[in-house]
PyMOL commands that place a pseudoatom at each C-alpha (Angstrom):
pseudoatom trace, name=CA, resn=UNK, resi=1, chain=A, elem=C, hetatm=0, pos=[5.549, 42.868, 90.540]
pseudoatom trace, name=CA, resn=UNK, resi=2, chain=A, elem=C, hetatm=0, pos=[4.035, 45.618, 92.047]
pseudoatom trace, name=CA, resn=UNK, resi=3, chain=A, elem=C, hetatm=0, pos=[3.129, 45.586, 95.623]
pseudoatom trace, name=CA, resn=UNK, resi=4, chain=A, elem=C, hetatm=0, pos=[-0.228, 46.695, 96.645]
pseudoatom trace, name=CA, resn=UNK, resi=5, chain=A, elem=C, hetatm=0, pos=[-1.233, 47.986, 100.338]
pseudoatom trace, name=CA, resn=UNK, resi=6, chain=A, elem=C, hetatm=0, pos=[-4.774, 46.051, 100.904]
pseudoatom trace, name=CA, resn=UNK, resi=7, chain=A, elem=C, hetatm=0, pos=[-7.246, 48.372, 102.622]
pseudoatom trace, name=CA, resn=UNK, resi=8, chain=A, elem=C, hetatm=0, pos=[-9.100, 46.519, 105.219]
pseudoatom trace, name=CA, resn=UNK, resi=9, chain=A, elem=C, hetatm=0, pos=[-12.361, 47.363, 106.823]
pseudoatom trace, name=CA, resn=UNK, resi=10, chain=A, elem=C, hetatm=0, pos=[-13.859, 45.752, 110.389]
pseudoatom trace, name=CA, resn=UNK, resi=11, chain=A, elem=C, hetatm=0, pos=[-15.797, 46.793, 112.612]
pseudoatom trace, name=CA, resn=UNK, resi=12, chain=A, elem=C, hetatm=0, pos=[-13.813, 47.053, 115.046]
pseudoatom trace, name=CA, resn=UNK, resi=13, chain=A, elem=C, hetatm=0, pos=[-11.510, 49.578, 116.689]
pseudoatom trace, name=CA, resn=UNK, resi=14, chain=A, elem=C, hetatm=0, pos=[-8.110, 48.617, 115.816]
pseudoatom trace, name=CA, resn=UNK, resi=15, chain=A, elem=C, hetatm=0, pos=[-5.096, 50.968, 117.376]
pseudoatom trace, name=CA, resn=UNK, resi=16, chain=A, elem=C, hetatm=0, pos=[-2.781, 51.474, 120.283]
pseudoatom trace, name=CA, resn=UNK, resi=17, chain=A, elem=C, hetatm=0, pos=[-4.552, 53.899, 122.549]
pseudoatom trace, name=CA, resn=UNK, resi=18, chain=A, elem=C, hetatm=0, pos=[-3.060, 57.018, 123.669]
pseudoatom trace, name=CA, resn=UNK, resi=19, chain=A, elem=C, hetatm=0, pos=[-3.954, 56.409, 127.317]
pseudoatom trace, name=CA, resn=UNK, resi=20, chain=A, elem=C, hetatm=0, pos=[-2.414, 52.912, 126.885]
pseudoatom trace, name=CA, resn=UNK, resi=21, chain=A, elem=C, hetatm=0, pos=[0.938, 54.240, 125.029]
pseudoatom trace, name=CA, resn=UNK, resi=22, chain=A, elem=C, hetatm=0, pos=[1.297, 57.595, 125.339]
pseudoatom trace, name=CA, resn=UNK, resi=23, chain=A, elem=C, hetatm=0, pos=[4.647, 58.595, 123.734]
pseudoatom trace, name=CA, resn=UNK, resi=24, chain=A, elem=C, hetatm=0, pos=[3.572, 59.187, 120.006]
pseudoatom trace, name=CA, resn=UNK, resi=25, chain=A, elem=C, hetatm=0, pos=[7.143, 58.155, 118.518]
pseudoatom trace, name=CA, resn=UNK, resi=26, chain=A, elem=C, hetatm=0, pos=[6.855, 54.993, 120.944]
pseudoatom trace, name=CA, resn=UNK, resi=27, chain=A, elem=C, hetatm=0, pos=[3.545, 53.875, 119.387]
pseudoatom trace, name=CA, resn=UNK, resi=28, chain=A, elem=C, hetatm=0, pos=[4.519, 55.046, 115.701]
pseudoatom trace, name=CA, resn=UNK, resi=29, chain=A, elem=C, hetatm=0, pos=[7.679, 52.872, 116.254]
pseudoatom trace, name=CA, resn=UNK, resi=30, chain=A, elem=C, hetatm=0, pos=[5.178, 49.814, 117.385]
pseudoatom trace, name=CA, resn=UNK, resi=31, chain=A, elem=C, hetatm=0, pos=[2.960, 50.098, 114.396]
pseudoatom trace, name=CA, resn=UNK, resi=32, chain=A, elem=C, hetatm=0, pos=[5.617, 50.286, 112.495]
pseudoatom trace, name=CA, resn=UNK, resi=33, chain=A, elem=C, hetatm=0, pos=[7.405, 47.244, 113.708]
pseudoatom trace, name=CA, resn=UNK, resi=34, chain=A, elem=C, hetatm=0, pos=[4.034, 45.391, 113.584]
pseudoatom trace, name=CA, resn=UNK, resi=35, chain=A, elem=C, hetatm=0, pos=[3.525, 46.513, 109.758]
pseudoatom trace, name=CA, resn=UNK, resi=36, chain=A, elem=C, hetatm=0, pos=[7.230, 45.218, 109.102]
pseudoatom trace, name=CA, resn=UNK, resi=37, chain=A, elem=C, hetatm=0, pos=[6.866, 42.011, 110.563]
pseudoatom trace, name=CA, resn=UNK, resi=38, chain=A, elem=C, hetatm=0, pos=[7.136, 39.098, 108.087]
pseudoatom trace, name=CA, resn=UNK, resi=39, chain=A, elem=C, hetatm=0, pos=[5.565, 36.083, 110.464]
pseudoatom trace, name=CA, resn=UNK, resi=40, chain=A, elem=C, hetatm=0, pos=[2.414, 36.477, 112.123]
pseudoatom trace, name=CA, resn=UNK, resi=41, chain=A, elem=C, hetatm=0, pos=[4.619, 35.360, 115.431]
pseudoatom trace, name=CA, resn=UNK, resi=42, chain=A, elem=C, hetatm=0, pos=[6.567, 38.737, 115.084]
pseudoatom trace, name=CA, resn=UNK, resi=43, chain=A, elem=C, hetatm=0, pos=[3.578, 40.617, 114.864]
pseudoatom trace, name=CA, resn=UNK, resi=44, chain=A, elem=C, hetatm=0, pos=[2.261, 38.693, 118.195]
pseudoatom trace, name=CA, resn=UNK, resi=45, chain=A, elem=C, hetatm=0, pos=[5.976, 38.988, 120.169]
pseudoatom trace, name=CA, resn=UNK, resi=46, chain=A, elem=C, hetatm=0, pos=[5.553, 43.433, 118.997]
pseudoatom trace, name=CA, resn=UNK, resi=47, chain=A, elem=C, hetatm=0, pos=[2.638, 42.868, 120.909]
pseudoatom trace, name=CA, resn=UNK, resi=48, chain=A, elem=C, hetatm=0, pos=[4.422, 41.203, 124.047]
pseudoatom trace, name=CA, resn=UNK, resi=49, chain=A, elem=C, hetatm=0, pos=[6.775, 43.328, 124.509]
pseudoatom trace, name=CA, resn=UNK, resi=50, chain=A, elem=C, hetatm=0, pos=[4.156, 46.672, 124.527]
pseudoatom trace, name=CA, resn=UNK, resi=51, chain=A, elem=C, hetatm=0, pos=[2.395, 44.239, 127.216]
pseudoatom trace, name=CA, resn=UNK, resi=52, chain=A, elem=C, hetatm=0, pos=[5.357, 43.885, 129.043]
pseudoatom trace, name=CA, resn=UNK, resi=53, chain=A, elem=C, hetatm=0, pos=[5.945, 47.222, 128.966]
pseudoatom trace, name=CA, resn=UNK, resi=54, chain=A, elem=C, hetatm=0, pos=[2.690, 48.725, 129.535]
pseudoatom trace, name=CA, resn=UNK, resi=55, chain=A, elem=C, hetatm=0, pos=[0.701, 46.376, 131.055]
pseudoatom trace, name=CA, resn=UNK, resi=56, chain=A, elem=C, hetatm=0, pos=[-2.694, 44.013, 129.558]
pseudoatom trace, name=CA, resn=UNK, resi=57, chain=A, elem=C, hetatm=0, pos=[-3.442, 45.681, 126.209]
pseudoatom trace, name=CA, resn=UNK, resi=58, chain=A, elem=C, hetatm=0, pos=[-6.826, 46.424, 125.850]
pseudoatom trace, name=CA, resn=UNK, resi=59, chain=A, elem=C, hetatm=0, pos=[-8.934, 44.769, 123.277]
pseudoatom trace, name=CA, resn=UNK, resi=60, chain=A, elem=C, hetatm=0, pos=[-8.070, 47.731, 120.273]
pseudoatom trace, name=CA, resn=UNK, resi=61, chain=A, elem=C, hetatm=0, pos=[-4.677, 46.690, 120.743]
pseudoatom trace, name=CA, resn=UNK, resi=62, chain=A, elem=C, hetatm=0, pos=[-5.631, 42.889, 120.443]
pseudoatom trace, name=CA, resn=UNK, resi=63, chain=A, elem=C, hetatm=0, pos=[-7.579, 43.843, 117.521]
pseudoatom trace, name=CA, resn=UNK, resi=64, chain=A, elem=C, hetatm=0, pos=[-4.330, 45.930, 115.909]
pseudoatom trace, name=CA, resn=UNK, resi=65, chain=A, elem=C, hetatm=0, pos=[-2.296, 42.384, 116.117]
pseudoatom trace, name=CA, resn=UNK, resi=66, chain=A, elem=C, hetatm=0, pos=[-5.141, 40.790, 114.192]
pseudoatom trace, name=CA, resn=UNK, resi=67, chain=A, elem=C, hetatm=0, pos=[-5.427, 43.578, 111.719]
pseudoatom trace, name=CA, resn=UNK, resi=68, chain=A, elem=C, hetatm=0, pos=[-1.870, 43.273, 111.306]
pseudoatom trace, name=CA, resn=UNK, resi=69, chain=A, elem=C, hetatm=0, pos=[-2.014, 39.394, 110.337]
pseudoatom trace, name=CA, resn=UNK, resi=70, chain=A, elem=C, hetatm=0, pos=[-4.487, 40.058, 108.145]
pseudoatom trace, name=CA, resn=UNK, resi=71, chain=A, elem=C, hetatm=0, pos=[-2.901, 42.548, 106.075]
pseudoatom trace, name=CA, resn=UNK, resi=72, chain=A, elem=C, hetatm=0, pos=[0.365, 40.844, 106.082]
pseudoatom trace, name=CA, resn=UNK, resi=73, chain=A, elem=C, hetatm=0, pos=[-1.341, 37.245, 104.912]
pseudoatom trace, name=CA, resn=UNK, resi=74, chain=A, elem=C, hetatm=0, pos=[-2.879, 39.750, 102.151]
pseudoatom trace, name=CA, resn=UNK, resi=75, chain=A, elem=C, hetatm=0, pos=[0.104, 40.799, 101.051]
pseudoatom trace, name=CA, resn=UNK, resi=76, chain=A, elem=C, hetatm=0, pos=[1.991, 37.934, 100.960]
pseudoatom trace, name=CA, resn=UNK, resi=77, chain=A, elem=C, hetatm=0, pos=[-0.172, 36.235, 98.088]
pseudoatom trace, name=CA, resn=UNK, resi=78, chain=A, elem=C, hetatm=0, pos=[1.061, 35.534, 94.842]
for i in range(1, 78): cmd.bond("trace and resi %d" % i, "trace and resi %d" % (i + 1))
show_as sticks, trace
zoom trace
């Protein structure tokens, strides 16, 4: 079976800001964590401990979590 990366299009602005996380191998190591995730609840605790860490995320950070559900319910179709 071959495993296909769906591309997903909202309007909406979904990332970890550089003013929010500023280390770029911190926030590459988030989104990557976040795209790894098998349970939506991993995807939501990534995004706990970045709020613990750094504060309220703001809303593009919300939307990354969502994002991140949605591609991983995607994937996980038969």
């Amino acid at each position: 079976r071959l495993d296909v990366e769906p591309e997903i299009k909202l309007p909406v602005t979904a990332v970890l800001p550089e003013t929010y996380v500023p280390e770029p191998m911190r926030r590459l190591a988030f989104y990557q964590r976040m795209a790894q995730s098998v349970t939506d609840e991993e995807i939501f605790d990534v995004l706990g401990e970045i709020e613990d860490r750094y504060g309220h995320a703001p809303a593009e950070a919300h939307h990354l979590a969502e994002v991140m559900v949605i591609r991983r319910r995607l994937r996980a179709r038969p």
